[in-house]
N, C-alpha and C positions, 0 to 999 in steps of 0.2 A: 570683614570683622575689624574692630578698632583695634589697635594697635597702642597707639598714644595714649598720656593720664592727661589730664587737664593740669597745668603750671609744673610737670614734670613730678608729680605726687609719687610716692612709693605705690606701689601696686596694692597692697593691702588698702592702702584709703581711695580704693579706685572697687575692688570687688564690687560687683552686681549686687552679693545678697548683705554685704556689714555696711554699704552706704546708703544715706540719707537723702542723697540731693541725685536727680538723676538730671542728665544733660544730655539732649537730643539737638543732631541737626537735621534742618530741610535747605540742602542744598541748592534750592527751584529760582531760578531769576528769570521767569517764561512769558510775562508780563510785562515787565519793563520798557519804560518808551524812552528813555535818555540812555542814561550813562550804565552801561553793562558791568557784571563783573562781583556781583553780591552772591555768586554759587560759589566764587570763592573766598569767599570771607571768615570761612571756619577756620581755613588752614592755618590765616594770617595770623585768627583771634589764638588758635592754639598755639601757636610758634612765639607771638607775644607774651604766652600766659607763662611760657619755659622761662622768661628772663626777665620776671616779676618776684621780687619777696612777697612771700606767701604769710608773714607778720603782717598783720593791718593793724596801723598804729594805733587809730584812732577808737577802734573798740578793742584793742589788746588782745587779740584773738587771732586765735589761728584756724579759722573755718573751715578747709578741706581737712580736718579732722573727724570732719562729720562725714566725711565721706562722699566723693565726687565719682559718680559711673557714669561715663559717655556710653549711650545706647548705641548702635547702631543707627544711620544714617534713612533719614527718608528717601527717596533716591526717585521716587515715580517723579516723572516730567512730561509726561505723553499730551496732556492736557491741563489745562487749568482747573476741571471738575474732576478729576483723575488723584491728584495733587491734596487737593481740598478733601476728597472721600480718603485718600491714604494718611491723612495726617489725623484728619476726625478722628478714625477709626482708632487710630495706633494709642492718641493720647486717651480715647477712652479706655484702653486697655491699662493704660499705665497709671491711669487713674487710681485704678481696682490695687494695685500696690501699695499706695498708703505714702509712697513716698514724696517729696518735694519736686516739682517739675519744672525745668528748665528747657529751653528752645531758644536756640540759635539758627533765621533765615541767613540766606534768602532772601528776598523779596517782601515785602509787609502782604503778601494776599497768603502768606503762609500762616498767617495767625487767624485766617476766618476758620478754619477747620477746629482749633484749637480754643478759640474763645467758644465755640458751639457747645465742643464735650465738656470744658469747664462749667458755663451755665445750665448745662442740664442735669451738673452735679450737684450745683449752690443756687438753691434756687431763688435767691436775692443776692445775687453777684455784683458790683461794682467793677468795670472796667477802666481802669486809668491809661488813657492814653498818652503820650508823649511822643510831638511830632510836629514837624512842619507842615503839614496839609493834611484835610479834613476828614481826605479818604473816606466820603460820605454817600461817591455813587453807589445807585442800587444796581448797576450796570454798567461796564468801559469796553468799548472794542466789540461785544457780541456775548459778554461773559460777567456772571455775578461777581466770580473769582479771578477777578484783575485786582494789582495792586491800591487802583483808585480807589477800590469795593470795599477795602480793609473792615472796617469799622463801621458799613452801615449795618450788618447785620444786627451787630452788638448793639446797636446804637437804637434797635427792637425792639431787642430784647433782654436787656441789662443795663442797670444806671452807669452809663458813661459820662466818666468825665475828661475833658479834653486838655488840653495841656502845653503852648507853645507853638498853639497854630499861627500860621501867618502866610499860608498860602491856600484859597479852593474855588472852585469854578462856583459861579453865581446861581448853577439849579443842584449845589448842596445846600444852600441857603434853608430851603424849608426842612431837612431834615437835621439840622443844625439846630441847640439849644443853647440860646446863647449864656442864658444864668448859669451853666456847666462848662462854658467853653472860655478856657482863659487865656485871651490873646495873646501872643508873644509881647505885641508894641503896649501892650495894656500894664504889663507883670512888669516890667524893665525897672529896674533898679527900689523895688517893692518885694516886702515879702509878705504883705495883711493878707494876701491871693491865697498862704499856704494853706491858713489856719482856715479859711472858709472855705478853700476845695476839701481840705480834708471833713469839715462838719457837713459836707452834702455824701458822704460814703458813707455804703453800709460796712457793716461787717467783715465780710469778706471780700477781698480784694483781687482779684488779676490785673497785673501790670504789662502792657505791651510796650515796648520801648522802640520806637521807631529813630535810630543816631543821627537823624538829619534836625531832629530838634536841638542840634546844639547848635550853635553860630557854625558859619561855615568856615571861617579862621582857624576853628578848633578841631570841626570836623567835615574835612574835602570831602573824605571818602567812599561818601554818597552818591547814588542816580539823580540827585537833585538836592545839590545845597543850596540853600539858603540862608541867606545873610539875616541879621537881628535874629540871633535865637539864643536859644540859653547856655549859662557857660558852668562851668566844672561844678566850683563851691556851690553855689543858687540850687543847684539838679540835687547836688549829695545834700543838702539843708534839706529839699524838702522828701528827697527819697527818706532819708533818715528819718522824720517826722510820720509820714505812711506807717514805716515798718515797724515804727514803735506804737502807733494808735491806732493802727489796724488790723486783720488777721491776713496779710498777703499771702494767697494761695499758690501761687504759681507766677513764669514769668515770662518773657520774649524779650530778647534783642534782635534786630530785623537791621536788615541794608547796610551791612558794610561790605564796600568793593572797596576790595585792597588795592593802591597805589605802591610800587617796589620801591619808590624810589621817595616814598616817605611813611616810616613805619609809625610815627606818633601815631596816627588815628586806631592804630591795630593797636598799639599799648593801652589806648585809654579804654580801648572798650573790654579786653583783658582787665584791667583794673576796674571800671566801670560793672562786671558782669562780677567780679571779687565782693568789690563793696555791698552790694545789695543780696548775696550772701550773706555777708560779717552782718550787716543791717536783723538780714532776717534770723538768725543764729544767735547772736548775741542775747 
C-alpha cells in the first residue's frame, strides 16, 4: 500500500474518496534497450515533490487542494502484453470514477495500454505527444508492446499529434504524418507551431509526456537523451495554451531514470508534473 502524499500534502488532501486528481505509477522498464533505471523514477519524482513549494506562482494557486490520491502501484512485469492488459485494464476501471487521471512510467510502452481505455472512452480523442522519437513501430524485438510501439497504436486510432521529435528509424516514415508531426529542428526558436498544433485538436485531449523531449542539458535522465530538444519556458508556453483551449483529459509522464548524483532532472519533473495540474485546475 502507498504510504507517501505527493509533495508531502496533509493526508486529508491525499484521501481516496475527497480527491480530484488520482496519480498512479507503472513501475515497468522491461523494454528498454539503453540506459536502465526508469522503474525507479517514482521514488526520485516523489522525494523531489517533498522539497518543492506547493505555491505555483504563476497561476496563484495551490492545486493539491483539489486533492492528490496515489493509487497503488502497477507492479505486473512478467511480460510486455501482461503489463499492457494490467494497465488497460486498471485505467479503464479508474475511468468509471470520474476522477482526473494521472500516470507516472516507467518506460513510454506503458502508455499503450492507457491511451487504449482512454480512446475508447472519447471517441474523438486527440493524443499530444511529446518526445524525442517517433515510437511509430507497429512492432520491436518480437512484441507490439516495446517502448519503440508507444504511439503507433494511437497513431490508428486517435488524432495524434507529435511534438519535438527528432529522432526515428526510416520504416516509421510511412506511418508518420508529417502536417501533425512538429520537428524539434523545425519549432527552434518559433512559437506560430503553438497556435496551429493547437487548431489541428479536437476537443478532447490526452497528453503523454515522454521527458526526453526536453534538450538533454536539461534532462540526462533518460534511456536516451537527446540533444536539440525543447526547453523549460517554450514546453510551459505551450502546455499552458493546450490546457486553456482544450479539454485535457488525462496525462503521462514516462522515462525518468534517476541519476544520485544529480537530482535537477527529478525536481523538474516534480515541478513539471505540478504545473500541468495548476494549468488544468486553474
Amino acid at each position: 500500500m502507498i504510504t507517501k502524499t505527493f509533495g508531502g500534502i496533509p493526508q486529508n488532501f491525499a484521501d481516496q474518496e475527497a480527491s480530484k486528481i488520482y496519480l498512479t505509477s507503472i513501475p515497468y522498464d522491461g523494454t528498454s534497450t539503453w540506459g536502465k533505471g526508469a522503474d525507479k523514477g517514482f521514488e526520485a519524482f516523489l522525494e523531489a515533490a517533498e522539497n518543492m513549494e506547493l505555491f505555483d506562482i504563476e497561476t496563484d494557486s495551490e492545486v493539491y487542494r483539489q486533492g492528490i490520491h496515489i493509487c497503488d502501484h502497477i507492479l505486473e512485469d512478467s511480460r510486455p502484453e501482461a503489463v499492457f492488459e494490467a494497465t488497460y485494464n486498471l485505467t479503464k476501471r479508474l475511468l468509471d470514477t470520474g476522477r482526473f487521471l494521472t500516470f507516472f512510467g516507467g518506460e513510454h510502452s506503458v502508455s499503450i495500454g492507457i491511451i487504449k481505455a482512454f480512446y475508447e472512452k472519447y471517441s474523438n480523442l486527440t493524443v499530444l505527444q511529446l518526445d524525442a522519437h517517433a515510437d511509430l513501430r507497429p512492432e520491436y524485438e518480437g512484441t507490439p508492446y516495446n517502448h519503440a510501439c508507444a504511439l503507433y497504436d494511437a497513431s490508428r486510432h486517435t488524432n495524434l499529434i507529435q511534438v519535438g521529435i527528432r529522432s526515428m528509424d526510416i520504416t516509421e516514415k510511412k506511418f508518420l504524418n508529417p502536417d501533425k508531426c512538429y520537428f524539434a529542428h523545425d519549432i527552434v526558436l518559433k512559437d506560430q507551431w503553438m497556435e496551429q498544433a493547437i487548431g489541428q485538436m479536437t476537443e478532447d485531449v490526452y497528453i503523454t509526456f515522454d521527458l526526453d523531449v526536453f534538450d538533454s542539458s536539461l534532462m540526462p535522465s533518460t534511456g536516451t537523451p537527446e540533444p536539440g530538444g525543447l526547453f523549460w519556458n517554450e514546453t510551459l508556453s505551450f502546455l499552458k495554451k493546450v490546457f486553456r483551449e482544450k479539454n485535457v483529459v488525462g496525462f503521462d509522464i514516462v522515462e525518468l531514470a534517476p541519476n544520485p548524483l544529480n537530482r535537477a532532472p527529478d525536481y523538474l519533473t516534480a515541478k513539471l508534473y505540478y504545473k500541468m495540474l495548476s494549468y488544468k485546475f486553474k
